[in-house]
C-alpha positions in Angstrom: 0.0 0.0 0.0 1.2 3.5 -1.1 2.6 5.5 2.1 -0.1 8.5 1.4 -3.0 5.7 1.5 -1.0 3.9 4.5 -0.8 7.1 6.5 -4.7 8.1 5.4 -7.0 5.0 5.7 -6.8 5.3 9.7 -7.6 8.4 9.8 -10.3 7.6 7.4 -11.9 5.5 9.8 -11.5 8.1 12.6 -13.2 10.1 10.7 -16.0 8.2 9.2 -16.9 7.0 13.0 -17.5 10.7 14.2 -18.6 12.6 11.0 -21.9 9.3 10.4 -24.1 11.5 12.2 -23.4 14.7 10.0 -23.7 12.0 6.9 -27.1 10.9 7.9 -28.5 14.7 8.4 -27.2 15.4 4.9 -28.7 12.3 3.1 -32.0 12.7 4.9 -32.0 16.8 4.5 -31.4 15.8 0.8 -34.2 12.8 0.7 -37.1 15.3 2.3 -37.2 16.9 -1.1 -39.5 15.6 -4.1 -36.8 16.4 -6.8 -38.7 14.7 -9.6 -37.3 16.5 -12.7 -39.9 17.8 -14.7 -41.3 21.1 -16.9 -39.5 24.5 -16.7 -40.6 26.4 -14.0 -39.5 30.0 -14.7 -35.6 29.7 -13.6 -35.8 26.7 -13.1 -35.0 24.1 -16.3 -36.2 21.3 -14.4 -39.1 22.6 -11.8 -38.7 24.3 -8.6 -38.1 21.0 -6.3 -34.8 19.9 -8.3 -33.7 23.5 -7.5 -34.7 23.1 -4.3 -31.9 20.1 -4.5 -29.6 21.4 -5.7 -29.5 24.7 -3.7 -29.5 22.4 -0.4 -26.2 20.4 -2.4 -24.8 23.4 -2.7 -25.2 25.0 1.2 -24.2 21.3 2.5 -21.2 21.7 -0.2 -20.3 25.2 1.3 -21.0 24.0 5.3 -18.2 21.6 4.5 -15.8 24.5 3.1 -15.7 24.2 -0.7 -16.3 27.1 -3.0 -19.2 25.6 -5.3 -20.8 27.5 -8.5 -24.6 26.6 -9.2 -24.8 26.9 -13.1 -28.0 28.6 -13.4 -30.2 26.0 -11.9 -29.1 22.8 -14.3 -26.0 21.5 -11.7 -23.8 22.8 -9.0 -20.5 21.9 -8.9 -17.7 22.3 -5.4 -14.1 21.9 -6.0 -11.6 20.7 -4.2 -8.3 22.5 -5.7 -5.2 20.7 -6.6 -1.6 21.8 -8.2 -2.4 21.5 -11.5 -5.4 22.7 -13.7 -5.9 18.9 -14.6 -9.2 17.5 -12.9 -11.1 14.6 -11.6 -14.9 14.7 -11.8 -16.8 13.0 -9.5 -20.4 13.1 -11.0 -23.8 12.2 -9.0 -27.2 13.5 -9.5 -29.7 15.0 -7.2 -33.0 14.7 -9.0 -34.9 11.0 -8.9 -37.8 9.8 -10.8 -41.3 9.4 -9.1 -42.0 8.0 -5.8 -45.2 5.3 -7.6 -46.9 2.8 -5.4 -46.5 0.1 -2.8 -44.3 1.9 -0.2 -44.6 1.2 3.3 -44.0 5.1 4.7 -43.7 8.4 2.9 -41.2 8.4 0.6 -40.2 11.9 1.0 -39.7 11.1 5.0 -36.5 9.5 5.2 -35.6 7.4 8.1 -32.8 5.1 9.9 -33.5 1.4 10.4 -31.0 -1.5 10.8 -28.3 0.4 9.4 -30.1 1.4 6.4 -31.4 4.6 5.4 -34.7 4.8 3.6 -36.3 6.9 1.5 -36.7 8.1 -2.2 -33.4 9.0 -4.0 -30.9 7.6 -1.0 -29.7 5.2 -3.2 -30.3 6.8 -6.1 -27.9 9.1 -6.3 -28.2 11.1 -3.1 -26.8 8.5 -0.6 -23.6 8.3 -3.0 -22.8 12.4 -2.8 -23.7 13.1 0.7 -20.3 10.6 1.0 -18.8 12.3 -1.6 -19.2 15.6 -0.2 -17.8 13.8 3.3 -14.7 12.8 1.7 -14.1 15.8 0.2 -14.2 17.5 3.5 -11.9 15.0 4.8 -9.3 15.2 2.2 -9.6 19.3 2.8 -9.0 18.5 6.4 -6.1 16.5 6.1 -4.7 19.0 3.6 -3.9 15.9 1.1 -1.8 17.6 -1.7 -2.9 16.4 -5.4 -1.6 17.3 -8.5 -5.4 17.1 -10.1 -8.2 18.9 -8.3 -11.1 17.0 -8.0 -14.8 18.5 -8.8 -17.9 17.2 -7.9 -20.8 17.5 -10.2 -24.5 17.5 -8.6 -26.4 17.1 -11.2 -30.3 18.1 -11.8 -31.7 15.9 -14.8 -30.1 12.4 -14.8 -33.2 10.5 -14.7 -34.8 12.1 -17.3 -32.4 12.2 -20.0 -29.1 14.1 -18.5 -30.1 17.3 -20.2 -28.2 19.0 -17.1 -25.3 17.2 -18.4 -25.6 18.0 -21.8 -25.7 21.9 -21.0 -22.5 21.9 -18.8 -20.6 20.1 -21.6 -21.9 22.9 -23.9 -20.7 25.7 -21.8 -17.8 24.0 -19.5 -15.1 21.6 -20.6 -15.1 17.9 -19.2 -12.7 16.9 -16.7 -9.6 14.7 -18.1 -11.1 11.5 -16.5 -14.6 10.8 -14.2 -16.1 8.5 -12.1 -19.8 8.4 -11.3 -20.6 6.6 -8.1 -24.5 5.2 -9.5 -23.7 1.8 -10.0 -22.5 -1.6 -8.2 -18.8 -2.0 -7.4 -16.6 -3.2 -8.9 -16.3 -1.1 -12.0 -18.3 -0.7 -14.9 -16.6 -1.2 -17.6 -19.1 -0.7 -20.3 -23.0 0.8 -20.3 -25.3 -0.6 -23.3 -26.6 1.7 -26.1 -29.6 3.5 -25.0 -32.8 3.9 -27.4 -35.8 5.7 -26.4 -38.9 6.1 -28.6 -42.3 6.4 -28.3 -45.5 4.4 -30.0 -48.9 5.2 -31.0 -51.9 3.8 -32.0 -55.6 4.5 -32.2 -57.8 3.6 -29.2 -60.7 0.8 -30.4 -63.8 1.9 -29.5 -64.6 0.3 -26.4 -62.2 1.8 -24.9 -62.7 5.0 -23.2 -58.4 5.2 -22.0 -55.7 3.5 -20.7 -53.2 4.6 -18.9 -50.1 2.9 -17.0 -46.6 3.2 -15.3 -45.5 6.6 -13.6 -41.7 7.1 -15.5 -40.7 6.2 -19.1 -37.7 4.5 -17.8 -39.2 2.2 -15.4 -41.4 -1.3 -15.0 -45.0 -0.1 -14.7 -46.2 -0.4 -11.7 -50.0 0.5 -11.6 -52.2 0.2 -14.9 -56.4 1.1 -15.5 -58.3 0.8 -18.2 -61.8 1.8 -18.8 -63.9 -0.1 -21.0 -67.2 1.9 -22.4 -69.6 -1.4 -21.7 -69.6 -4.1 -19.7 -70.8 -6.4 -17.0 -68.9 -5.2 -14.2 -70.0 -7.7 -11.9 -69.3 -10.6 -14.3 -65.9 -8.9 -14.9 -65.0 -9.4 -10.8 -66.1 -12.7 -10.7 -63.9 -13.7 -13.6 -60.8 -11.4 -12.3 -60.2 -12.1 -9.2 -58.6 -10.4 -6.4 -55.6 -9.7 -8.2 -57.7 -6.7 -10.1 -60.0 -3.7 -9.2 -63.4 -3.3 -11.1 -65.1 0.0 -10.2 -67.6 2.1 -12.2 -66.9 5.2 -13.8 -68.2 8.5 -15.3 -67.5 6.5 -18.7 -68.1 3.1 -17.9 -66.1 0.4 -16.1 -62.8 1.0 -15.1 -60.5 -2.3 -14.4 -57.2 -1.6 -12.6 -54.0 -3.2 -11.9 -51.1 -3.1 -9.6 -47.6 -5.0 -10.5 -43.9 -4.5 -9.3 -41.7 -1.3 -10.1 -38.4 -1.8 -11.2 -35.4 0.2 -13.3 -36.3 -0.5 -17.1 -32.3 -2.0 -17.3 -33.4 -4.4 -15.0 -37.0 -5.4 -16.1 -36.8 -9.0 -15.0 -37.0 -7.8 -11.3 -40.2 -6.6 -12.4 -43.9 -7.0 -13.0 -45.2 -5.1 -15.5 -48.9 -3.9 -14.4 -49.9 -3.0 -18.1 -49.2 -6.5 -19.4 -50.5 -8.0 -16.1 -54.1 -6.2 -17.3 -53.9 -6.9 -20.6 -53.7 -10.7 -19.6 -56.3 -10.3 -17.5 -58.9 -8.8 -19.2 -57.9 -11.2 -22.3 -58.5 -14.1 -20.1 -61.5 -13.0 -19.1 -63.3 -13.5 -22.2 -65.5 -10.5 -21.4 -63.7 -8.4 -24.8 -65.7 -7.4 -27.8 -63.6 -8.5 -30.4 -61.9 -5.3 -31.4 -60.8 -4.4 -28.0 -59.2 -7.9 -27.8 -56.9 -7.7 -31.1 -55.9 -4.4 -29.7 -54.6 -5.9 -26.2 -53.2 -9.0 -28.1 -51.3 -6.3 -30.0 -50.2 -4.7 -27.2 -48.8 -8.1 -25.6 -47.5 -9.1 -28.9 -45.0 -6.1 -29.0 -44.8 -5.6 -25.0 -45.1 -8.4 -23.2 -41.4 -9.7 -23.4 -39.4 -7.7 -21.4 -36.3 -9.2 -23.8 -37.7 -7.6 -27.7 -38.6 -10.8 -29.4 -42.4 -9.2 -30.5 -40.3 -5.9 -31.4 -38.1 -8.4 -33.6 -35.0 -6.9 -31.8 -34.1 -9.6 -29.2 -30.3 -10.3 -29.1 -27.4 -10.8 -26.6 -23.5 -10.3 -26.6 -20.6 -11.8 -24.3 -20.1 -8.4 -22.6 -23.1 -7.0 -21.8 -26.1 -10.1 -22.5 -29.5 -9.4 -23.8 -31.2 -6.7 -24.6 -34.0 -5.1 -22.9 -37.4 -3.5 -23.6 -40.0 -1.8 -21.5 -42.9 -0.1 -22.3 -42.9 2.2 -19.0 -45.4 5.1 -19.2 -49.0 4.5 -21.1 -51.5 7.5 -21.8 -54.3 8.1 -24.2 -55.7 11.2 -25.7 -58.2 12.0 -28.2 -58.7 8.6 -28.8 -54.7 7.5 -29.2 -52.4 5.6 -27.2 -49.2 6.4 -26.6 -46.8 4.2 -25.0 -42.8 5.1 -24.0 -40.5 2.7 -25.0 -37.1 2.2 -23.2 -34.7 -0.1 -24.7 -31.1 -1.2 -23.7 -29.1 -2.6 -26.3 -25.7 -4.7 -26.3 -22.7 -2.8 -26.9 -21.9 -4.7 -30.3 -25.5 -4.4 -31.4 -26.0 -2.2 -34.7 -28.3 0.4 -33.3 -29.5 0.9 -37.3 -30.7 -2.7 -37.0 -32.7 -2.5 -33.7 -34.8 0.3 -35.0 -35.5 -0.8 -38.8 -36.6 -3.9 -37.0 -38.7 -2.2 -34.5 -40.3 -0.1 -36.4 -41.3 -3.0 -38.7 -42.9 -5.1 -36.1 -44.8 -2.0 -34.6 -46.4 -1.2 -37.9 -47.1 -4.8 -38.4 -49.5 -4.0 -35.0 -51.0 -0.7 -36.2 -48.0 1.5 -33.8 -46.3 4.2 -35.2 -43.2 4.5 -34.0 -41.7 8.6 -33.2 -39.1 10.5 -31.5 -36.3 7.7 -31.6 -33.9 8.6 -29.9 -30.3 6.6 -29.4 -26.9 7.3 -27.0 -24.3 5.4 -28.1 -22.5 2.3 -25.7 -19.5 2.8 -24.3 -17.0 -0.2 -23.5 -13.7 0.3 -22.1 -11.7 -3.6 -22.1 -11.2 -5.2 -18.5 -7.0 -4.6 -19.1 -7.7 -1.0 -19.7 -5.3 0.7 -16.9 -8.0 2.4 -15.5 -10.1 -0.3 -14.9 -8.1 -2.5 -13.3 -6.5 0.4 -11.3 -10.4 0.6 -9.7 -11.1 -3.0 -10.0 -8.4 -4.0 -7.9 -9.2 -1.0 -5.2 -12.5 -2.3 -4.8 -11.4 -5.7 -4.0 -8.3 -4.7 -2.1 -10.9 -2.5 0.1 -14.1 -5.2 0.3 -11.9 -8.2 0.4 -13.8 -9.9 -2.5 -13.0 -11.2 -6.1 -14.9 -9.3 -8.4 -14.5 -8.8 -12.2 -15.5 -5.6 -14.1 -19.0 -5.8 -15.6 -21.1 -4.0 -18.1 -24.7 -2.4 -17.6 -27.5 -1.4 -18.9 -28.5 1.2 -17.2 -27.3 4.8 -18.3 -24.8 6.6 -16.4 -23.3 10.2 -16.6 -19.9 8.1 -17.7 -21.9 8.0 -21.0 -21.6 11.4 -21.9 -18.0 12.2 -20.8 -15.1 11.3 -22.6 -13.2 9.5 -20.4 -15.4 8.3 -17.3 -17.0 4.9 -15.8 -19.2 4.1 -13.2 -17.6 2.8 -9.9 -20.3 1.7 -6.6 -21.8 2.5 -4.1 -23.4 -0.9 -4.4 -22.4 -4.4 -3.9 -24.5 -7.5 -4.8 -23.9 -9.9 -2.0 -24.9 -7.0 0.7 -28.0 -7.6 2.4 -31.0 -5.3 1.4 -34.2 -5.0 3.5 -37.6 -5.8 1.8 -37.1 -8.9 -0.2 -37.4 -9.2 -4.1 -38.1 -6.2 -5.5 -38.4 -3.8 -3.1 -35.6 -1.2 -1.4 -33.6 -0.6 -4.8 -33.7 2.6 -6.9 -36.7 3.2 -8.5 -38.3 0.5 -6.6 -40.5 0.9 -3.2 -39.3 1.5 0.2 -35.6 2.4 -1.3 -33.0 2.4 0.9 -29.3 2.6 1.4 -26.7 1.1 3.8 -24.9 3.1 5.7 -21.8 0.7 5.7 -22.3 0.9 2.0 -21.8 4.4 1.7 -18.8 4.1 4.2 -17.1 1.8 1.6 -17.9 4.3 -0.8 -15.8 6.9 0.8 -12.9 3.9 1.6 -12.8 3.1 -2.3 -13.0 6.3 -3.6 -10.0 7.9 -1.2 -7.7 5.0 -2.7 -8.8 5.8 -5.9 -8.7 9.4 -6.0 -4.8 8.9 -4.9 -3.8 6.0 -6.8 -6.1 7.9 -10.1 -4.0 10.8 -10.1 -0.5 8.9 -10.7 -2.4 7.7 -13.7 0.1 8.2 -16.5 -0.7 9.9 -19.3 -0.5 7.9 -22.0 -2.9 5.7 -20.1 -5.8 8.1 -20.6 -8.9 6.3 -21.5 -9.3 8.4 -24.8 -6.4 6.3 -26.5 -8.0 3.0 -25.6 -11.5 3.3 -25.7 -13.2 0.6 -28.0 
């Protein structure tokens, strides 16, 4: 072990043992706010409560002792100064995407149990810079000397597309290398190509709407429709429990509930939309135009994996490709339904949506506003992955291997960034299957989680900025 490292890591420990309580109050003054990014709301590019998140990142940034510069509402970034004008970006966001259903407590009261912390967005990414912000405090402390400075990014719009991102690359220039803590350890070497779109079709007339899932990027969790006629009470005999028939203004509205989960991760999922569709299909209680719509629907939808889309396909670095339909609404008599898709990192993005776009046609969709971000893959002997691949392992005492995801990081954007934690798979997490994650109910963190965030990252911080040159990710990116 490096001296510096040697000298710091007790130290560390003191100082993670008597600074937890100031941890906790940042997370949880962080967690209290709703920061759902969403319409402009005057100066605000992404609504008043993402402000609202940012401006308390900033005064727990400036209660630590860093100068920080909130660039006009879309980020705030702190610095912690080095020798050089070279820099190390640390980038986490501050904004997280709806609460939806099945929590167990308010989601925007954040609380302690069995070492965890719960709440909306601890995990997801506020946990993650609440311990960055402590580490940088602690490195300021124990006036650690580095030749890069090392700035760290709150961002306001990650879940919703990184347009925060976006306008700080258009008016700031990148750091020379970045990590992103919003992932598992130990690195991620590689994120799958993103593709958003979305599909429309008309409604048939027996149906008055239909509506489903809270974020484009997420498992639905919740689902209604509302047919125009029907036998209501012959619809809850064949249903079940497992479904809500109510009247309506319109007619009868049937209703759903299912499992949320992060569209890169579907399979942890149940998708409320398809659940319904099922449902009401099996019922036999359909005129016949209403049920070739819904088998339609399930034909395209109903594998979370793209083989209705005609796009299914899988890779040895980064597996199969996903699909989910996350947010369904209707409107003057048309559906439109989001469509979330992560793609292998080989995959010919061209392909995926000539293919798509024939199958939806095939089911009377209309596929608009395609949208694709690019993979990025860095190899496993890239220097700077197996610098932070053997830091993590070094500090957790396990074996792990670097691994590619699909879910999208800031690292996509930057030129020469991964994603590296908080996470770890074999740690225990409250709630069972499907529940405490990001973007699921009752999220939470762990507290020794974070902690090992702040061990990893002090390493790496050190160890990154001996990084030669001529081991800059730019020159080996693939």
């Amino acid at each position: 072990m490096e001296p510096i490292i040697e000298a710091l890591a007790p130290q560390l420990e003191t100082w993670i043992e008597e600074s937890r309580p100031d941890l906790l109050r940042d997370l949880m003054d962080l967690a209290r706010i709703p920061s759902v990014s969403g319409p402009a709301q005057g100066p605000y590019p992404y609504g008043e409560a993402c402000a609202a998140a940012l401006r308390k990142g900033e005064e727990i940034a400036r209660r630590r002792g860093f100068s920080t510069r909130n660039h006009d509402n879309h980020c705030v970034t702190a610095l912690f100064p080095g020798r050089t004008e070279r820099t190390i970006g640390i980038f986490c966001h501050l904004d997280v995407v709806a609460a939806g259903n099945g929590w167990q407590s308010d989601p925007y009261a954040p609380f302690v149990k069995d070492g965890h912390v719960f709440g909306r967005g601890v995990t997801d990414n506020k946990g993650p810079a609440a311990a960055m912000l402590s580490l940088l405090q602690f490195l300021r402390q124990q006036h650690v000397a580095l030749d890069h400075s090392i700035l760290l990014y709150l961002g306001g719009s990650e879940e919703t597309g990184m347009q925060d991102l976006d306008w700080y690359l258009a008016h700031e220039a990148p750091p020379e290398l970045s990590l992103t803590p919003d992932a598992h350890f130990s690195v991620c070497n590689g994120e799958k190509g993103h593709i958003t779109a979305n599909l429309t079709a008309p409604l048939p007339g027996g149906i008055v709407s239909f509506t489903g899932g809270a974020a484009s990027n997420a498992v639905p969790d919740t689902a209604s429709l509302i047919l125009r006629a029907g036998d209501a009470a012959r619809l809850r005999e064949r249903l079940g429990d497992a479904y809500t028939v109510e009247a309506a203004d319109a007619g009868i509205r049937i209703s759903a509930s299912g499992r949320s989960a992060h569209a890169a991760f579907p399979e942890t999922g149940e998708n409320a939309i398809v659940k319904l569709c099922c449902g009401l299909l099996e019922s036999g209680d359909l005129d016949s135009e209403t049920a070739a719509f819904l088998k339609g629907y399930l034909a395209l939808f109903q594998d979370c994996h793209g083989s209705g889309l005609r796009i299914a396909c899988a890779d040895e670095p980064s597996g199969q490709l996903t699909a989910v339909g996350g947010r369904l609404r209707t409107a003057d008599g048309i559906a439109e339904q989001s469509l979330d898709i992560r793609y292998p990192v080989t995959a010919d993005p061209g392909w995926v949506q000539e293919n798509l776009t024939a199958a939806a046609a095939e089911a009377g969709y209309a596929v608009s506003d395609f949208e694709n971000s690019p993979p990025v893959y860095f190899p496993a002997e890239h220097p700077m992955i197996k610098l932070l691949n053997d830091t993590c392992n070094e500090v957790l005492g396990t074996e792990l291997k670097p691994y590619v995801i699909g879910g999208g990081t800031y690292a996509r954007k930057l030129p020469a960034a991964v994603a590296c934690g908080h996470l770890l798979r074999s740690r225990f997490r409250p709630g069972g299957p499907g529940k405490g994650g990001g973007h699921q109910a009752d999220e939470c963190v762990s507290i020794q989680g974070l902690e090992d965030l702040m061990r990893v990252y002090l390493r790496a911080l050190i160890r990154l900025n001996r990084l030669p040159d001529k081991t800059s990710p730019k020159e080996n990116q693939t």
